[in-house]
N, C-alpha and C positions, 0 to 999 in steps of 0.2 A: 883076305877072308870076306866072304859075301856078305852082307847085312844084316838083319835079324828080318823076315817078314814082318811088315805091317799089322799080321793078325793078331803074331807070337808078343809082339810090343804092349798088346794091350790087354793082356794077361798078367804082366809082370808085376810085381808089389813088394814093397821093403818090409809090406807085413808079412802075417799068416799067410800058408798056400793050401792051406788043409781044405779050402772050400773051390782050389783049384778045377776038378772034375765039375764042378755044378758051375762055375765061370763059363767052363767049354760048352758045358752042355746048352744052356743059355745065351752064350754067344756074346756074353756081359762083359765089361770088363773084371779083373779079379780087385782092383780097390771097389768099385761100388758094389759089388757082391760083399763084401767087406764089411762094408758102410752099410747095408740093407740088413744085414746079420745080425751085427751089434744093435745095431737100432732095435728090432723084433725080440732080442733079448734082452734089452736092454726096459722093452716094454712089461714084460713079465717081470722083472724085478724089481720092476715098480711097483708094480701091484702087490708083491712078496711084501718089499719095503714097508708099503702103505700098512699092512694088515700086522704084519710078523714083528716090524721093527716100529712101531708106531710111537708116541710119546710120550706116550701112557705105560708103554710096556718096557721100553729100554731108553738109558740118560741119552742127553744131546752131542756127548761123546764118543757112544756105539753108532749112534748112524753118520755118525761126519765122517768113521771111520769107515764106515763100509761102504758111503756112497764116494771116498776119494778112492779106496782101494779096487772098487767094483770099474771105477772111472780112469784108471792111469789102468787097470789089466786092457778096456776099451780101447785105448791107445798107442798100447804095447800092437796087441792084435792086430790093430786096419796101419800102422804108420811105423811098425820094427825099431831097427837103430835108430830111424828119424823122430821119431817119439824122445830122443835125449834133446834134439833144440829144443822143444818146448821145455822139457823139464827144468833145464838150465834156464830158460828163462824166467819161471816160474819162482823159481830158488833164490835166482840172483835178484829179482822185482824186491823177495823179500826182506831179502838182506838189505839193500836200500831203504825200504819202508822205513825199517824199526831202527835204524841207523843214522839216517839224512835228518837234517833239519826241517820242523815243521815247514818254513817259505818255500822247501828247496821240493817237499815232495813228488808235484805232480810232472814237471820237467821230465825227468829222466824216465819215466814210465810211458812217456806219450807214445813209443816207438813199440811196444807193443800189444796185447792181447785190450778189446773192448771191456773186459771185463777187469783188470789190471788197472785201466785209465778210471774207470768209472770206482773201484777201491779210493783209486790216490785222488780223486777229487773230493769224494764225500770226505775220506779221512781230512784231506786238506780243510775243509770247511767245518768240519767240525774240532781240530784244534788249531785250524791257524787264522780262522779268521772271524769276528766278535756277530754275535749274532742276531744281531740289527741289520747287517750289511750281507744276509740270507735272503731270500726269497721264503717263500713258504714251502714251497717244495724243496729247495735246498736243506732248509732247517730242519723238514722231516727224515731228511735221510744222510742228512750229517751224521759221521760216527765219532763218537767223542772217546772210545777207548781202542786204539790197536786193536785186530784179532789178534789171535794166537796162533801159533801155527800149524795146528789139527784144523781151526776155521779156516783161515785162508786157503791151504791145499783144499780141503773138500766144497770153498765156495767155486775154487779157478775148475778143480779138475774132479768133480763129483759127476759119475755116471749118465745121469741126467742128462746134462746138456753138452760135456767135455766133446761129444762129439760133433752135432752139427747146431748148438746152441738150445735155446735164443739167450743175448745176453739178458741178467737180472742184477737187481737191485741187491749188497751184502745184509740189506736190514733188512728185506721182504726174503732173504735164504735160510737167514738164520732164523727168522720167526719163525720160517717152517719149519725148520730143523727142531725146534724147542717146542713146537707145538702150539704157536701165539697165531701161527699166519692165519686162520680162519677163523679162529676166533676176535681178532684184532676187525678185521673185516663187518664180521655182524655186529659189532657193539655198534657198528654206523648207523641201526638200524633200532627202532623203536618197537620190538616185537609183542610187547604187550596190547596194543593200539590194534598189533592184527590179531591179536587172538590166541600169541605162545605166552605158555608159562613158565617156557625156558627156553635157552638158545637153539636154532635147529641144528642139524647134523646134516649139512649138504652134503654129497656124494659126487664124487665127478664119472662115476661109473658110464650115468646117459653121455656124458659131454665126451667122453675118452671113445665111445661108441659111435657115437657120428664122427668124429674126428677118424676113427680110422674106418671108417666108409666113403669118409672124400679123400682119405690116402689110397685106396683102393679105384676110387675112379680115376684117382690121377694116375697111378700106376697103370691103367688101361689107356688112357691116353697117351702115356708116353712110350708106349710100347705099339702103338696104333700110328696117332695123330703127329708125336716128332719123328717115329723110326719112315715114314712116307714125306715128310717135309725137312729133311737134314738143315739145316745152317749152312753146310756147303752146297745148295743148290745157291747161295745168294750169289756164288762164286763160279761159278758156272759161265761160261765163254756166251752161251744163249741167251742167258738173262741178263747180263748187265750189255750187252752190244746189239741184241736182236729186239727182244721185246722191246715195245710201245712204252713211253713214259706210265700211263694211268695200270699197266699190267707189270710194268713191275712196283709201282706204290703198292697194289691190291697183292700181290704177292707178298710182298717184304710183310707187311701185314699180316699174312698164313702162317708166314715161316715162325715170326716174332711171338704168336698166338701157338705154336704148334713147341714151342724151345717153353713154354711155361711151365705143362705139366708135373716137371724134374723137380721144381722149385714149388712148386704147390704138394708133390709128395714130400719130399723134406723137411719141409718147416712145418707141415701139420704132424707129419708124425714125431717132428721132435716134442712137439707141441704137447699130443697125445701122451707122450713116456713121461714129460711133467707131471701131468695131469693125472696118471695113473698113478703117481708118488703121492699124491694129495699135497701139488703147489702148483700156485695156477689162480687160486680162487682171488676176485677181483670184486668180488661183492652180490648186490642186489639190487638188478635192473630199477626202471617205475613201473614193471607190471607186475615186481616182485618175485621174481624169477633170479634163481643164484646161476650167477655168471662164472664162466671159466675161462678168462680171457685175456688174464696177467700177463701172460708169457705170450699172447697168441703173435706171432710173427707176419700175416698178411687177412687181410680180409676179402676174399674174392669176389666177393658180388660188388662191394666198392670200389676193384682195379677193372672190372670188367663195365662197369656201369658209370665209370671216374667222366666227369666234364671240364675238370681241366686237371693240367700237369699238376699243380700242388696236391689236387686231390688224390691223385693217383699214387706217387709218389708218400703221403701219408700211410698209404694200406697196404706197401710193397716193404716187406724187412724192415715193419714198424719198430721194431726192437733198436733194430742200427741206427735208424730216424732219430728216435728217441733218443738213445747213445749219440749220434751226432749233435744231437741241440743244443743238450746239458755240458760235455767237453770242448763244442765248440761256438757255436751258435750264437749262444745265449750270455760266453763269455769274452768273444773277441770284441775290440775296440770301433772295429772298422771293418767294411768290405764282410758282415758273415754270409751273404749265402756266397759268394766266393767263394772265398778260406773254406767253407764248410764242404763244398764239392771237391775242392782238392786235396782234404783231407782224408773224404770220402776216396778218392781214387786212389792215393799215397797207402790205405787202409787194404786197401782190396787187393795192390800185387805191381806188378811193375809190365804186364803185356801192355803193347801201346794203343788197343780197342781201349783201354778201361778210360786212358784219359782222353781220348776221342768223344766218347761216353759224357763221362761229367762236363769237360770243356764244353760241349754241344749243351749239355744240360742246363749251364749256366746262362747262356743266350735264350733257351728255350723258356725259362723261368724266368726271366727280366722282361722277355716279350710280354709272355702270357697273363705277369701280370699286370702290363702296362694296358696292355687290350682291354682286361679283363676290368681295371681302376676306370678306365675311360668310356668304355660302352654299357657293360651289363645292367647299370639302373634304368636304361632305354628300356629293357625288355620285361620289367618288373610291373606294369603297368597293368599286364591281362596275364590269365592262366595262359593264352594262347599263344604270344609272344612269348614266356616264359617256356613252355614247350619247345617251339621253333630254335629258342637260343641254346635250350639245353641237349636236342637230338644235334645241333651242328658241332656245340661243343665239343660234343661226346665223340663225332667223327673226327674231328679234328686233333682232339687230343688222344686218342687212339693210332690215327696215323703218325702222330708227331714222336708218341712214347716208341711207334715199331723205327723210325728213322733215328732216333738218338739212341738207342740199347743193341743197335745193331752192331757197331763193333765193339761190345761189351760180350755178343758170343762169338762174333768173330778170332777177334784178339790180337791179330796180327796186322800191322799196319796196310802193306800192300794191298789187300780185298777191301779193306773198310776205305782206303781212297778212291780205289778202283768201283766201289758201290756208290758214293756220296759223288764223283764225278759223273756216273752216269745217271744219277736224279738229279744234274746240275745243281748242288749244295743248294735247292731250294730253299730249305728250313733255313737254313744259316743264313743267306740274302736276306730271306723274306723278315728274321726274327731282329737283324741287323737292322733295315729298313724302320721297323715297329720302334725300335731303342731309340732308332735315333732323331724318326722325325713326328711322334705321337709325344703329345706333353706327359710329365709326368705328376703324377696327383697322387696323394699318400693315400695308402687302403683306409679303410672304414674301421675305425678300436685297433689300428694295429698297434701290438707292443712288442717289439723283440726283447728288448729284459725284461724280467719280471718284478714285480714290484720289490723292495724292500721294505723292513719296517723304516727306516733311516728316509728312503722316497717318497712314503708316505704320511712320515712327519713331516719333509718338508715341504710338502704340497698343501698340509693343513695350515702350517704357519704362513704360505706366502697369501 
């Protein structure tokens, strides 16, 4: 029997087919039509949620219920029978929970869902372990009672984010869900000093509005800016054997700048569908401007304007950053940005680009900040130097992010060797080089654990 065409392949989906006709007609595949569906509904029923089911009008039982139920039909729809892993997973994480002993919690949960781990840690710290030997952020979002399991289901698989996230916090879900999140937020805030004689009533209305006006430009650029620079030109017999060294850096650079907009439409409009529930809110800037920016997932002007890797890297899937630092980071003994990238990779999937990806990553980040420990006070001296350092930076680590993410879209190992051999693994040499023959000088206030109360007694005593 002959094959299935290539074209017919990427139509296919274990979900719904009902939006089969507007996949062809579009030219789309039928899961991201899928994905683009639920999402745009998923924004509307937010705003229902916000208004209709708010917390004032109905208990913190009716909307766990209808934001898990609204959130597994999400699932059903873009992922069919493959929607039963998750579920089983979901189920069986629980049954462990409420089952395992306190020491034993977080173990058996590392192996799946960001949101799962980030449960069995807090739950862990807040009954398994004494609360001196907390951080301050630890301590605040320790959970010292089990949920339930209407909470749990609706924190893992509530409409919201069940589908392309970002992960959150179970204390900052349920506050929303109860009615506390926004208001917990402003008591930060001394509003008689400005002038209220009661709390204000933020709106995420403006913010959920520009949010899907940069989903809309991104949507124009990936429809423009990637469908004219594929990922498989990197792959291409012309570019990696024909062109000039400095023409394909400048390229891989186009392609890696042109693979972004997919990822700028996703996570703003998940971002957006939060926001339209009334979760999200993070406070009150210093110009006194309420912020909607809990959940936000990337900051573009920051990944676009980043002067080095860490920078960058901060403002890119801040969500998972965060998630990385709390489960791994900030708890491992030894070697965390190591462990942390490989966890990162071990997280995201098993193609051999990803851990191409973070391995590079790990060199790149041990360079960048040996350079960076070693030189950067040279150029703090004048505005002008400080310029000059900062436009090289800014090329440099722009080039470095397009050469290490690059077989992150690739995926498959043969193209990402076949590329990295025809830029003669410059980065890797070069970053190699830096490790090992530049001293190394610890950063300026650097702290990878966070303080305890227990740390900070004993610093008073010694």
């Amino acid at each position: 029997m002959a094959a299935a065409p290539l074209s017919s392949l990427s139509h296919r989906t274990t979900g719904s087919t009902c939006l089969h006709p507007l996949s062809r007609l579009l030219g789309i595949p039928l899961d991201q039509v899928n994905f683009v569906a639920c999402q745009l509904v998923a924004l509307f029923a937010a705003f229902w949620f916000r208004i209709y089911l708010s917390p004032g009008k109905t208990s913190p039982e009716v909307r766990h219920t209808f934001a898990t139920i609204f959130g597994i039909y999400f699932v059903i729809f873009c992922f069919g029978w493959y929607s039963a892993h998750l579920f089983v997973l979901v189920l069986m994480c629980y049954g462990i929970m409420v089952t395992a002993s306190i020491s034993n919690i977080p173990r058996p949960l590392m192996i799946v869902t960001q949101k799962i781990t980030t449960l069995a840690f807090q739950v862990h710290d807040g009954l398994g372990r004494r609360a001196e030997d907390l951080s301050a952020e630890q301590l605040r979002l320790a959970i010292k009672v089990k949920p339930s399991f209407l909470e749990y289901l609706s924190y893992l698989l509530n409409f919201m984010s069940v589908i392309a996230g970002p992960c959150n916090n179970f204390k900052d879900y349920t506050a929303f869900i109860e009615g506390r999140h926004i208001h917990m937020k402003l008591l930060e805030v001394n509003w008689k000093q400005k002038g209220f004689h009661s709390l204000p009533e933020p709106s995420p209305t403006g913010p959920v509005i520009h949010k899907l006006c940069m989903t809309l430009v991104a949507l124009l650029l990936f429809l423009t800016l990637t469908k004219t620079f594929p990922v498989t030109c990197l792959m291409d017999d012309s570019f990696v054997h024909r062109a000039n060294f400095l023409t394909r850096l400048g390229y891989l650079y186009v392609v890696m700048q042109a693979s972004k907009p997919k990822y700028y439409f996703a996570w703003t409009l998940a971002d957006a569908v939060n926001n339209a529930a009334g979760f999200g809110f993070s406070g009150v800037d210093k110009n006194g401007n309420f912020c909607w920016d809990l959940l936000s997932n990337l900051n573009i002007w920051k990944i676009e304007t980043a002067t080095s890797f860490k920078m960058y890297l901060e403002n890119w899937n801040i969500q998972t950053a965060i998630w990385l630092k709390r489960v791994c980071y900030e708890r491992v003994p030894w070697y965390p940005t190591v462990l942390t990238f490989v966890l990162s990779a071990l997280w995201h999937g098993v193609y051999p680009g990803y851990y191409f990806t973070f391995l590079t990553g790990i060199l790149v980040t041990l360079a960048a900040r040996t350079v960076r420990n070693n030189y950067r006070y040279c150029f703090l001296s004048s505005r002008t130097l400080k310029l000059v350092y900062d436009v090289v930076t800014w090329a440099v680590t722009q080039l470095a992010v397009s050469y290490t993410v690059a077989p992150f879209v690739m995926l498959a190992a043969e193209p990402t060797i076949s590329l990295y051999k025809s830029m003669y693994f410059y980065l890797h040499i070069i970053s190699l080089l830096i490790i090992i023959f530049l001293p190394v000088r610890p950063q300026a206030h650097m702290q990878r654990h966070p303080q305890t109360l227990n740390s900070v007694n004993k610093k008073k005593a010694d």
